[in-house]
N, C-alpha and C positions, 0 to 999 in steps of 0.2 A: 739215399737221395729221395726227394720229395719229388712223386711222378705223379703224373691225372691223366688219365687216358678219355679223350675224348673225341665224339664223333662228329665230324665238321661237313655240312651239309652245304657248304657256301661252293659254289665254281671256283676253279683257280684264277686268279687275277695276276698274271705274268704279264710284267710290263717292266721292260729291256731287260738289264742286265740281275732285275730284284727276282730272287725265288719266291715261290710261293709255298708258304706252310701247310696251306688247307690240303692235305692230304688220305681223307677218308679218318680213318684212327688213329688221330694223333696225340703225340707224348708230351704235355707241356712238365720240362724239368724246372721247377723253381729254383732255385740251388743255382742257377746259370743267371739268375739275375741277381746282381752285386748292387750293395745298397749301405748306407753309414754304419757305422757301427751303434748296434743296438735296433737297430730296422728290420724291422721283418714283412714277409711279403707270402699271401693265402688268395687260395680262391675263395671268392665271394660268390658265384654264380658260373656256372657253364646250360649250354645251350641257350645262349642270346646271339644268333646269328648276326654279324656284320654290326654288334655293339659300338653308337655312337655318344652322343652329346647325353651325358644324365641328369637329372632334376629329381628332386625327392620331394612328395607329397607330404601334407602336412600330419598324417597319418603314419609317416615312417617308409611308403611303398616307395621303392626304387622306380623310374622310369627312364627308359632308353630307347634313343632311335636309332634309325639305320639310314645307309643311305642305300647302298644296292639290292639290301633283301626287301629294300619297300615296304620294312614293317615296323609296328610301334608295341613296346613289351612292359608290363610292370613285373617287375623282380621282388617276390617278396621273399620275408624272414620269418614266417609265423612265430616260431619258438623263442625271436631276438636269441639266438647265440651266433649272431654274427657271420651265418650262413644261407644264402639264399635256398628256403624250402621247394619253391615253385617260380616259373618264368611263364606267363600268360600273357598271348598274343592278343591285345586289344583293338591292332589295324592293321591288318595287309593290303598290301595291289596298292600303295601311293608312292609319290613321282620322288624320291630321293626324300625323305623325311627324317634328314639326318639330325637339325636342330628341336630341340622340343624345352619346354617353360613350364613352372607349376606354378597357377597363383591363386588363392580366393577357392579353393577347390573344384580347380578347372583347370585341365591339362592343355596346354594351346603346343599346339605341332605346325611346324614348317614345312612344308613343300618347297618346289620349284617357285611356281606361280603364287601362291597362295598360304594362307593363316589358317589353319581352322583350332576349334576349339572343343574338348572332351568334358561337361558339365560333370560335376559331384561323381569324379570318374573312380573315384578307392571304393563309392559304396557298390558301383556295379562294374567290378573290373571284368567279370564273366558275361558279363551283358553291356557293351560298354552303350552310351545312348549316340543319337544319331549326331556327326560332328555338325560345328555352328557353323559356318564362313564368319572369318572375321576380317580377311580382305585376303580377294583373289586377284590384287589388280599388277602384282609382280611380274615383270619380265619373264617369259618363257624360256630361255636359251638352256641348255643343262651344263653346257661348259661352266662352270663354276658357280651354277644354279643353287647346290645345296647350301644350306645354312647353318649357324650357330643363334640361337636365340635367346636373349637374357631379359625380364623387367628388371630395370635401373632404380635405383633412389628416388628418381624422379617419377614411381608408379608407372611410367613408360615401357614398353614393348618394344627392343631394340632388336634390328632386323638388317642384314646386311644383303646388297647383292654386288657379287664379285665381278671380275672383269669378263665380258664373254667370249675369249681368245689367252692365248699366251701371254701374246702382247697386242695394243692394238689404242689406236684414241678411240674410247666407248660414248654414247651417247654422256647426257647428266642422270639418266637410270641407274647407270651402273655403275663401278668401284668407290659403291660408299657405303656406309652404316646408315641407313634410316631409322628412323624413332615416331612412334604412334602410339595412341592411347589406346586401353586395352578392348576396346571393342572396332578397331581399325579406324577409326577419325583422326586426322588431326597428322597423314602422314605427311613428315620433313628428312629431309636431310641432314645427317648430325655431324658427320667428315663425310670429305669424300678425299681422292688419290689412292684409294686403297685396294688394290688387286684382287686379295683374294682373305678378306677375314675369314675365321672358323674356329674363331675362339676370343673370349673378351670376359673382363669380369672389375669391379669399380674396387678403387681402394676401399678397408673398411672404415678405414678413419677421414680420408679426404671427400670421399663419395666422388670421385673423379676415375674416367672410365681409360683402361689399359686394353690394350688387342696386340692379337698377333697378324702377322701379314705375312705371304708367302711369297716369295720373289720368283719372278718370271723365269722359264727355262731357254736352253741354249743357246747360253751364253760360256757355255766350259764346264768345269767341276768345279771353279772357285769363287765364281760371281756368277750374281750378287749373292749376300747372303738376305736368309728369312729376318721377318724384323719383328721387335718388341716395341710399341706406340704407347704414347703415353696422349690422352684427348682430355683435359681438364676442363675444355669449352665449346661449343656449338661454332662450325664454320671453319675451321683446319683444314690443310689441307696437306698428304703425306706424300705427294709427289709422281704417283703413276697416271702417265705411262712415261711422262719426262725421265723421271729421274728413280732411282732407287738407293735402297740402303743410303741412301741422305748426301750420296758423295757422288755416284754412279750414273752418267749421261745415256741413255738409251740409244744404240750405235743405228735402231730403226726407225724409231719415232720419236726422238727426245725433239725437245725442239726449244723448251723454256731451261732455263738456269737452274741449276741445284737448290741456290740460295732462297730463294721464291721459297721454296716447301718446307713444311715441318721433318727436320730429322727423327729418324727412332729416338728412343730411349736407351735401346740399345741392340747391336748388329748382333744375331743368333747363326748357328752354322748356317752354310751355302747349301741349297735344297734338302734341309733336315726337314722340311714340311710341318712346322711347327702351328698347331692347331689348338685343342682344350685348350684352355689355361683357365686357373681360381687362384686366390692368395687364400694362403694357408690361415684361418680365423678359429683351429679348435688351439684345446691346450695338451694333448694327449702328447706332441712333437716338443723338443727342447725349445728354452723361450726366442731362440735364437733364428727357428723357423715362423713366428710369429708375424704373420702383414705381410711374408716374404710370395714368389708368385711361383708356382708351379708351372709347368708346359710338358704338353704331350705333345712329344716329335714323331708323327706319324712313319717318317722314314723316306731317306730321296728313293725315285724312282729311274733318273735317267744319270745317274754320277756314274763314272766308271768302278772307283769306289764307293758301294754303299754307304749312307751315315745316318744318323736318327736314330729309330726305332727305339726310343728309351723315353723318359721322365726326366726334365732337367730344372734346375731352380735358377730364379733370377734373386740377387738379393738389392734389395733398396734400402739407400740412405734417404728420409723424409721422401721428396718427387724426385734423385736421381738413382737410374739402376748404374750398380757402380760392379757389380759381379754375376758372371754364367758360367754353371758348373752341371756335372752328372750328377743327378741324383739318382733315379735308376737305371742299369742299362744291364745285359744281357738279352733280349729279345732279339739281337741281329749276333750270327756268331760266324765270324767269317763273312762271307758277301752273303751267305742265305739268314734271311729272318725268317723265327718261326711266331713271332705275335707283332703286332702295330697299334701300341696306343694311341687312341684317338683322345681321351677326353678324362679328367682328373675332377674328383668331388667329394669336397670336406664335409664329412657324413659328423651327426649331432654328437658324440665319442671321442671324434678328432681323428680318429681313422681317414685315411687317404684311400678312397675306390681309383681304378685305373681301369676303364674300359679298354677293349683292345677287339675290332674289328676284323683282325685277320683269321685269330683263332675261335672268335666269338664268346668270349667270358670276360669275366668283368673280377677283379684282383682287390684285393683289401692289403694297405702297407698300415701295419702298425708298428708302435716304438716302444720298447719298454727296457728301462735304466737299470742297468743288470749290474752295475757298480753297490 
């Protein structure tokens, strides 16, 4: 059996019925995570406490945020055999800095409130220089404060701020994707009804922008379910705090029609907390995986039955998702999970990274055709 013994520095996050893994010295068994045939699944890196949202510099250096450790990490490979050599801390003490972007070689990291930016950050990851502000002008709330951040097609800087409660009708601040130019001018609203994004990535062929949404809690263990959005255009609108999963009347604050709102693309499990998502663009996976979308289901927290904690694919016919299935899953076994993917990243090889937050390392899925 494939063991890694690692030491986890993170506090326990018990929250209801979900265990928590972080247990001083723990055992990540690989072998417990099941995956297609011919997939295999490695550590890439350990000690990246509370690994979130990744971006790869144009240099090859991995980068990942966090949201609770408040820190921001470059993960490198010196030797390229596909193992991270070193994990260096470029920023501590910031306010949930779970989204982070690589563009132009400058690292732009997300806060609660704020943007800032890491100039020509690979040549001085040991010294990194003083960050820029590239807008601080973000809603302060932390209730679903942190972020996923991605530049779009459109050389844009897309930026979401989630709803700041459960449920609740929020100002026009909140539950939407904003879009700004990469030095913070020019900020707009690109959807909004959207609760709680934290993960988003554009087809590669349409250049049309796909997210995932998390649906509100206590409502039961079977509604609503998380959703997969499909945003081809500026001005949509996905239904929260009316309506959810596209059918679904809100029994506290609904108050407009289903009909009014854009439906998903398509309904994901009920509090799987579906987060990351890329479409798969290397060639290394069968052609079959190709333009298709990955998602990291971070894992419910309040189900009586646990669910999530895995890698699941969505597959697309042209603009309809017509299938959702497990792609990886073992990291929950029984009601205790011992890892929580956050965040999926089709590295230049075609290898699939899987950050995972709970345990703090970061996983490498590769394929290889043993037929």
């Amino acid at each position: 059996m494939r063991e890694y013994r690692i030491r986890n520095v993170l506090p326990c996050l018990v929250i209801g019925l979900v265990a928590c893994a972080a247990r001083g010295n723990q055992t990540l068994s690989l072998d417990k995570i099941k995956l297609p045939p011919g997939f295999s699944i490695s550590i890439y890196a350990t000690g990246v406490p509370n690994a979130r949202e990744m971006a790869l510099g144009s240099n090859g250096t991995l980068f990942a945020g966090s949201m609770n450790a408040g820190n921001v990490y470059a993960v490198v490979d010196h030797n390229n055999d596909n193992r991270a050599d070193e994990v260096i801390k470029i920023a501590n003490g910031l306010n949930m800095p779970s989204g982070i972007a690589f563009r132009n070689g400058s690292l732009y990291v997300a806060e609660v409130s704020r943007v800032t930016r890491y100039d020509n950050i690979e040549a001085q990851l040991k010294n990194p220089p003083k960050p820029v502000i590239v807008n601080d002008k973000f809603p302060h709330e932390t209730h679903h404060g942190w972020k996923f951040i991605a530049f779009g097609p459109d050389g844009l800087l897309y930026v979401p701020v989630g709803a700041p409660c459960n449920v609740c009708r929020p100002d026009e601040r909140h539950a939407v994707i904003n879009r700004m130019n990469a030095d913070g001018s020019g900020l707009e609203v690109f959807a909004s009804g959207i609760r709680n994004t934290v993960g988003f990535d554009w087809h590669p062929q349409t250049k049309e922008l796909w997210f995932t949404d998390n649906g509100r809690d206590n409502l039961g263990d079977k509604i609503p379910p998380d959703e997969l959005n499909y945003a081809p255009r500026k001005g949509m609108n996905f239904g929260f705090p009316d309506c959810h999963a596209g059918a679904i009347t809100d029994p506290d604050v609904g108050r407009e029609p289903c009909h009014k709102f854009t439906p998903p693309a398509i309904n994901l499990g009920p509090h799987v907390a579906a987060i990351g998502m890329r479409f798969y663009t290397g060639t290394m996976f069968p052609p079959e995986y190709r333009n298709q979308i990955f998602i990291a289901e971070h894992g419910s927290w309040n189900r009586s039955t646990p669910i999530g904690y895995r890698i699941t694919l969505v597959r697309l016919e042209g603009t309809r998702a017509v299938k959702y299935e497990p792609f990886a899953e073992g990291w929950l076994q029984g009601t205790r999970p011992w890892g929580r993917p956050a965040d999926v990243l089709v590295m230049p090889d075609g290898a699939l990274l899987v950050s995972d937050d709970e345990a703090g390392v970061i996983y490498r899925i590769t394929y290889k055709n043993e037929i």
